[in-house]
C-alpha positions as CSV (number, residue, x, y, z in Angstrom):
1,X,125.1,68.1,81.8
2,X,125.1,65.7,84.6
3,X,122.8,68.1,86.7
4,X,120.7,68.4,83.8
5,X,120.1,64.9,83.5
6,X,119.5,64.4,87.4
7,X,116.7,67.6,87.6
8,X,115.0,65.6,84.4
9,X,114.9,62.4,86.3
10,X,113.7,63.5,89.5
11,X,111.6,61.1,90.8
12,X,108.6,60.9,93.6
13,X,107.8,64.6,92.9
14,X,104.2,65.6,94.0
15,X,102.2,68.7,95.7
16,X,100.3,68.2,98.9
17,X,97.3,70.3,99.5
18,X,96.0,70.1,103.1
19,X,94.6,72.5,105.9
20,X,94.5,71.9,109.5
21,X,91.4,73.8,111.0
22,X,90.0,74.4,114.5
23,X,86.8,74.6,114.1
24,X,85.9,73.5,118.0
25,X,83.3,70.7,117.1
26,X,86.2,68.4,118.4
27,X,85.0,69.7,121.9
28,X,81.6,68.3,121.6
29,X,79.7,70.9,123.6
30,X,75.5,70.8,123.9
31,X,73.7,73.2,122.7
32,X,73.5,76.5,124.2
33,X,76.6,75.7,126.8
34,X,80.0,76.7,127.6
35,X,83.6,75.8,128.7
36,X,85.2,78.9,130.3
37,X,88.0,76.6,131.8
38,X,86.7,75.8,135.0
39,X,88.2,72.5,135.0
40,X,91.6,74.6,135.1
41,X,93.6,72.9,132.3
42,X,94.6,76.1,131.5
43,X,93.2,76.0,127.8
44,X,91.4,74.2,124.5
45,X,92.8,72.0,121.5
46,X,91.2,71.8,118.1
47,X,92.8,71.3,114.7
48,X,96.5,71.7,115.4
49,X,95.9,74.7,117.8
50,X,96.0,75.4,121.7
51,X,94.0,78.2,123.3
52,X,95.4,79.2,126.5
53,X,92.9,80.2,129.5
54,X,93.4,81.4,132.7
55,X,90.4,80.6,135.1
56,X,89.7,82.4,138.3
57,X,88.4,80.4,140.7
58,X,87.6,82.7,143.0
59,X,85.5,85.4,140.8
60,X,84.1,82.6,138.4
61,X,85.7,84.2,135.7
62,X,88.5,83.9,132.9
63,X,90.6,85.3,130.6
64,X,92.0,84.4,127.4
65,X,89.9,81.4,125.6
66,X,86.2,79.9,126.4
67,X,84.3,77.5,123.8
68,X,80.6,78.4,123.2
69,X,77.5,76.8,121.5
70,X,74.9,79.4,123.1
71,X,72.8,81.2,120.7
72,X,71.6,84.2,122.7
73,X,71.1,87.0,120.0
74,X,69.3,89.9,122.1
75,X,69.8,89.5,125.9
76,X,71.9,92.7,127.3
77,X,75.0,92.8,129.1
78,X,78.0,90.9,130.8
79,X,76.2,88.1,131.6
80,X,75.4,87.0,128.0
81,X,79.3,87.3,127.5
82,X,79.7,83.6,125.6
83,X,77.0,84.0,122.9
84,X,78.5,85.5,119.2
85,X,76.2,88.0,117.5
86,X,75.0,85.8,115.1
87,X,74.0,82.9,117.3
88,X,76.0,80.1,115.7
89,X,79.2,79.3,114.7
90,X,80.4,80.0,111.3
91,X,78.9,78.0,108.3
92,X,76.0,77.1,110.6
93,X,78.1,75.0,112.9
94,X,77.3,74.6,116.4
95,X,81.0,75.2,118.1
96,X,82.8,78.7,118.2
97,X,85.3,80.3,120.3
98,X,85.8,83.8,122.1
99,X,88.4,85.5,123.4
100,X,88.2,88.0,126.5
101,X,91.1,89.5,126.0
102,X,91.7,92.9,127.8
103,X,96.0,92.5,126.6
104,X,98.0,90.9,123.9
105,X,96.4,87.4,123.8
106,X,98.0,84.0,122.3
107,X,97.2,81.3,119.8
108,X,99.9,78.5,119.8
109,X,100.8,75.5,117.5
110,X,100.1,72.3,119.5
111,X,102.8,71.0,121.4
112,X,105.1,69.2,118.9
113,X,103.7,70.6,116.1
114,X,106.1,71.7,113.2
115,X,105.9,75.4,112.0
116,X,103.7,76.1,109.4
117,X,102.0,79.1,107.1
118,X,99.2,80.6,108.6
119,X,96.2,80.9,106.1
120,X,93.4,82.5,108.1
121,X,90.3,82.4,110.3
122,X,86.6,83.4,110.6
123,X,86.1,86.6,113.1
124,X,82.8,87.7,114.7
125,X,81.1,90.0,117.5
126,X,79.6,89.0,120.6
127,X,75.6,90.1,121.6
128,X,77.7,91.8,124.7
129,X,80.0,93.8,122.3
130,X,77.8,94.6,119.6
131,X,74.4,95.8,121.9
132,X,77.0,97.8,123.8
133,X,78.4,99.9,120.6
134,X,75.3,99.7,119.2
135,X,73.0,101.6,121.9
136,X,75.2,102.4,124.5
137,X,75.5,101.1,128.4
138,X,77.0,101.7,131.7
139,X,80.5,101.5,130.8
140,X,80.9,102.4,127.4
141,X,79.3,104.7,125.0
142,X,76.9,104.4,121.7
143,X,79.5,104.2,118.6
144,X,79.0,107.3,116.3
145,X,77.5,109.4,119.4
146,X,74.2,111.0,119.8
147,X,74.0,112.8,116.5
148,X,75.8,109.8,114.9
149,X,79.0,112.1,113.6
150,X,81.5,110.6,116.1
151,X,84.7,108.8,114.5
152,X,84.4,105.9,116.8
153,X,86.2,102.3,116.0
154,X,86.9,99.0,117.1
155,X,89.6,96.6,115.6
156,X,91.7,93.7,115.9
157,X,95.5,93.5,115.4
158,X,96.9,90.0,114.8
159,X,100.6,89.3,115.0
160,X,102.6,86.3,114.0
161,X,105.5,84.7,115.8
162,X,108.6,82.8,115.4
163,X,110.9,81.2,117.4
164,X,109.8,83.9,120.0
165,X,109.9,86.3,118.0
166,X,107.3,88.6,116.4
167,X,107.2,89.0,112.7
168,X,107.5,93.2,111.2
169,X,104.0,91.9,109.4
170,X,100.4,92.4,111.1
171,X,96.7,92.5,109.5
172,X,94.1,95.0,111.0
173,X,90.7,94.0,110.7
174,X,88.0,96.7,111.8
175,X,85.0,95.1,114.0
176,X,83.0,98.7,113.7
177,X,83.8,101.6,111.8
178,X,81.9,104.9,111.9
179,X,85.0,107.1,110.4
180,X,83.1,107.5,106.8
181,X,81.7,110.7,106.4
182,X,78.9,109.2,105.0
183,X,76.8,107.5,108.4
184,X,75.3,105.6,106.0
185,X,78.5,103.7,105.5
186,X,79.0,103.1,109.4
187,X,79.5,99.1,110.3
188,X,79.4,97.1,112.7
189,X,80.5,93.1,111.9
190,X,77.5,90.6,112.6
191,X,78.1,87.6,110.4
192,X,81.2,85.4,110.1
193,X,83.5,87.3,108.0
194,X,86.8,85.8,106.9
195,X,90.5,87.5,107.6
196,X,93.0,86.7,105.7
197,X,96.6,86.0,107.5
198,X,98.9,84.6,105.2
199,X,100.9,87.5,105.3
200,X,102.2,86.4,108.5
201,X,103.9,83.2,107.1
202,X,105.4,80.5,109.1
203,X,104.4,80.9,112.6
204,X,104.2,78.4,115.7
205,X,102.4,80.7,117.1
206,X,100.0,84.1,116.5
207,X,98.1,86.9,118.7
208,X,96.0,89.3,118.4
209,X,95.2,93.0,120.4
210,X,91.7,95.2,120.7
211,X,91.5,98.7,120.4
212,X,88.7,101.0,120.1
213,X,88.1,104.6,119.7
214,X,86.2,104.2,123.7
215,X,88.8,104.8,126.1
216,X,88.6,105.8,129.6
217,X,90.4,106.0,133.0
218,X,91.3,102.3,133.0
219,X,91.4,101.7,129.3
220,X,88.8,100.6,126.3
221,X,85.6,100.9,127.5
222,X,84.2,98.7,124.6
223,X,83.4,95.0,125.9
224,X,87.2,93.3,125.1
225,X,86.3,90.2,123.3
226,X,86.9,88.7,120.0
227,X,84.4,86.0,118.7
228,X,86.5,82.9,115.8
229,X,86.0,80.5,113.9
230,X,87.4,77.6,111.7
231,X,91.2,78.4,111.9
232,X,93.6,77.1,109.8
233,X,97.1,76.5,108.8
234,X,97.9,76.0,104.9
235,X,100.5,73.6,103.9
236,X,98.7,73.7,100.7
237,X,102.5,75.1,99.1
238,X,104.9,72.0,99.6
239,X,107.4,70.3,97.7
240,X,107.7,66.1,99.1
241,X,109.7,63.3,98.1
242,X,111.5,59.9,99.2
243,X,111.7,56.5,98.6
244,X,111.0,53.2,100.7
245,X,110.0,54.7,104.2
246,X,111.5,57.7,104.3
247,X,110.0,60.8,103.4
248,X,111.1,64.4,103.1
249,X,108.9,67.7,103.1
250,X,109.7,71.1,102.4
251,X,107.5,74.2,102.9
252,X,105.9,76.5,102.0
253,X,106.6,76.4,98.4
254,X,106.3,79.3,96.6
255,X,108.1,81.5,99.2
256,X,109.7,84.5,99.9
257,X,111.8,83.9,102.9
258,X,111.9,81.1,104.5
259,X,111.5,77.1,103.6
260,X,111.3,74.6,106.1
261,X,112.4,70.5,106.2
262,X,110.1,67.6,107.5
263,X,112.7,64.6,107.7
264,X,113.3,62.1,109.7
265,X,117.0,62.8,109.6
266,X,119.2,65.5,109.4
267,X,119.8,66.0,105.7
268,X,122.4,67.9,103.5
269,X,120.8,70.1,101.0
270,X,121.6,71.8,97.6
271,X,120.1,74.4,95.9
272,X,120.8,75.2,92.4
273,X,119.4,78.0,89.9
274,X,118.1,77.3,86.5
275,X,121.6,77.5,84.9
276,X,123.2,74.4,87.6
277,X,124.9,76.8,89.7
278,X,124.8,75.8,93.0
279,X,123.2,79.0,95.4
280,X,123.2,77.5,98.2
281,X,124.5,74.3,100.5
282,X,124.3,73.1,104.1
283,X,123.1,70.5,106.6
284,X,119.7,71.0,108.3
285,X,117.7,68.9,111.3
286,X,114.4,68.4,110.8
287,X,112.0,72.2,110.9
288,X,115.2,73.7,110.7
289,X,114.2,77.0,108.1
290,X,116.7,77.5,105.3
291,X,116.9,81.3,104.6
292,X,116.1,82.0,100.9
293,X,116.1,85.7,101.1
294,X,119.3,86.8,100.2
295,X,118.8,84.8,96.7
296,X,117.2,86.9,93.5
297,X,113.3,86.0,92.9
298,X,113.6,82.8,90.6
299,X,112.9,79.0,90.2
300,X,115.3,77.2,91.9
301,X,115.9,73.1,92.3
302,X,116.2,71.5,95.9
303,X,118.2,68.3,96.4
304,X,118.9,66.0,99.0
305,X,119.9,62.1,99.2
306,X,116.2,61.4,99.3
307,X,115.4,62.9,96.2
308,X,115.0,66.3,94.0
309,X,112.3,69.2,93.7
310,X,111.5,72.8,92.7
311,X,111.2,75.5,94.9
312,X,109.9,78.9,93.2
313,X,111.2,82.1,95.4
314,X,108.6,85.3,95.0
């Protein structure tokens, strides 16, 4: 009875819905311009993301990260390498990033940034990249062949980390498909199509891998760069609570694994099931995650010193 009466009088109970999005504008860049990271700090912050570069001096060139604004829509080649497809950033905006990325390439939370679920991003083709699968060039072929029949592909693999590990979850995404037997069906992505990545969960990190059906000697063939947008965490799912000036977060909220604790102390928590018997108890520091996934699917009521909530486990 007692625990019935304390989950009734929980107190300071409330949802937070919030996204933190890189959406480059942050980086203020002119019109038609570029940052490939030639001032050699070794990468770009927007939102609560870093995007690691590596700059040659030498050869003028990078790999990893740039930020664009340019808008160049038909111009041939390598050396329109910075301008997306559809010559501005997603929603209209000015800003975008791209990725050449010839290996497994890396998205981090900022430095001191708490883990968090990953919702998603925007994902586009470059000029370079598309003109090249669509016609042809030195170094790579026309997708679908002469006669058009050919099963050629291009697509993106993202991957979520944890603690330096990588999550058993990935999401595919294909930037050109001609596998239908139908070439009327054939694609390849010009606008600023969203890719969902929830699936990967709580990440400090996430990367991503190109492969295409274009292979030769030394590798893909296809020009190796990814074009985003307007990427965002979602701590839209959280359960908060505290009184006087300290304050106590736990996310994400519903889950199916994992929960983890904002605090500014280390805090002993209790879980209980509907029925008040206690499923779970222990001290955790603050980002600490609290395995849930031993316990059956269910509602299930979080308590600490600081106050009370409900967790729901999917």
């Amino acid at each position: 009875m007692r625990l019935s009466l304390t989950i009734l009088f929980c107190i300071s109970l409330f949802s937070v819905k919030s996204q933190s999005t890189a959406n480059f504008e942050n980086l203020k860049l002119e019109k038609n311009t570029y940052l490939n990271g030639s001032d050699e700090k070794g990468g770009f912050e927007s939102g609560s993301f870093f995007f690691p570069n590596s700059y040659n001096s030498q050869f003028s060139s990078f790999i990893g990260w740039a930020i664009s604004s340019t808008t160049d829509t038909t111009t041939v080649g390598y050396q329109n390498q910075y301008s997306c497809i559809d010559g501005i950033g997603n929603d209209a905006s000015n800003t975008y990033a791209l990725a050449y990325a010839p290996g497994e390439t890396y998205v981090r939370v900022k430095q001191g940034g708490s883990p968090k679920p990953l919702n998603g991003l925007y994902l586009n083709n470059g000029t370079y990249g598309t003109l090249s699968m669509k016609n042809g060039d030195d170094f790579a072929k026309r997708f679908g062949g002469v006669g058009g029949d050919d099963k050629d592909f291009f697509m993106v693999t993202f991957f979520g980390y944890l603690n330096g590990r990588k999550k058993t979850d990935s999401v595919n995404f294909y930037l050109a498909d001609f596998r239908f037997e139908d070439n009327k069906k054939d694609y390849i992505i010009t606008e600023w199509t969203f890719v969902d990545l929830s699936v990967l969960g709580v990440v400090d990190s996430f990367s991503f891998v190109l492969n295409s059906s274009d292979k030769g000697d030394f590798g893909m063939n296809t020009p190796a760069y990814l074009f985003i947008d307007d990427v965002s965490l979602d701590t839209s799912s959280s359960i908060s609570f505290g009184h006087e000036k300290t304050f106590v977060r736990c996310y994400p909220n519903p889950t199916n694994d994992f929960i983890y604790v904002d605090s500014d102390v280390p805090l002993d928590i209790s879980i209980y099931t509907l029925s008040g018997e206690l499923a779970l108890k222990g001290s955790f520091s603050q980002n600490e995650g609290i395995s849930l996934a031993h316990l059956p699917k269910g509602i299930y009521f979080i308590h600490t010193s600081m106050g009370y909530g409900k967790v729901i486990l999917f």
